[in-house]
N, C-alpha and C positions, 0 to 999 in steps of 0.2 A: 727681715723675717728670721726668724729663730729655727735653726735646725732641729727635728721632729727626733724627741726621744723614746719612743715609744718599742724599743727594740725588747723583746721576752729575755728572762733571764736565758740562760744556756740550762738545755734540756742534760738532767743526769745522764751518762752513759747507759747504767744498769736500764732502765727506763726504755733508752731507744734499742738494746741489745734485745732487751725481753720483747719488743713490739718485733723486731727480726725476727728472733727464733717462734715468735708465734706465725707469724705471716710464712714463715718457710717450712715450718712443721718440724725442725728439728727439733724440738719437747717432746713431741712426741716420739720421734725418732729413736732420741735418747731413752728416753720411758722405755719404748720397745726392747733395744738393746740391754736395757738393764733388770727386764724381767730375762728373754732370753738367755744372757747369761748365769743367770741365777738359773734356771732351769735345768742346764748344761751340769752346771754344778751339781744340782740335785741330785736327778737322773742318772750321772756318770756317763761314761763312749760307750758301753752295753747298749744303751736304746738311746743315743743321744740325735745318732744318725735315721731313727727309724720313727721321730717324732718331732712336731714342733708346734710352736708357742704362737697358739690364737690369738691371745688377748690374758686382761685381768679386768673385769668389768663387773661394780656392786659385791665383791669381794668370790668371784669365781675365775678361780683359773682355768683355761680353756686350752687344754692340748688336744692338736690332730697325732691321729696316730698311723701308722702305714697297712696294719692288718687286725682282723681283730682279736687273734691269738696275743699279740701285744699288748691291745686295751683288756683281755683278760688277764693277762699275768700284770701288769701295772696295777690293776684294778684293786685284785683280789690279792697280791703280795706285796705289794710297793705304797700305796696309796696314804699308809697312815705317816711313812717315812717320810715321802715325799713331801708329804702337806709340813711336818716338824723340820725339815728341810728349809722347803721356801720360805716360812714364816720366820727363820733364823733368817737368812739369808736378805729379806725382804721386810726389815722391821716397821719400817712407816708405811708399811700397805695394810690392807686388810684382807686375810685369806681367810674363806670361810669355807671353803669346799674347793675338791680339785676335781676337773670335770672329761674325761676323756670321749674322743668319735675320733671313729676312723673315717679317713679322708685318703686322697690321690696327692702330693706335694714331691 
């Protein structure tokens, strides 16, 4: 009887890495981190400490903020900067609006 050769090729690496980092969420993870930092960036250590990054979801970025004398001086001073900010900083995302709420973090 003939030995069974039925054995699959060898799975690419890239292939079973990307099937890891989905299953363990580090893509997103990563994503997180790399909007986060861009935010930092934005923003500067003035309000770096006094706010943070919700999300980027359908092209809104979503920052919590700690009071809302805050979300008013971001709002009303910062807001057009920021958005010319992340969009450098962020070029293969789509930023369409930056969106602030105060929050407890």
């Amino acid at each position: 009887m003939a030995a069974r050769t039925d054995n699959p090729d060898p799975e690419p690496i890239k292939e079973i890495l990307a099937r890891l980092f989905t299953a363990r969420g580090w893509g997103r993870r990563q994503a997180r981190m790399h909007l986060e930092r861009a935010w930092v960036e934005a923003v500067g250590v003035e309000y770096a400490s006094t706010t943070r990054v919700l999300g980027l979801k359908r092209g809104l970025f979503e920052i919590e903020v700690n009071s809302a004398v805050v979300m008013q001086e971001l709002t009303h001073y910062h807001k057009r900067r920021l958005l010319d900010a992340l969009r450098s900083k962020l070029p293969r995302e789509t930023i369409k609006e930056l969106r602030f709420k105060v929050g407890k973090f």
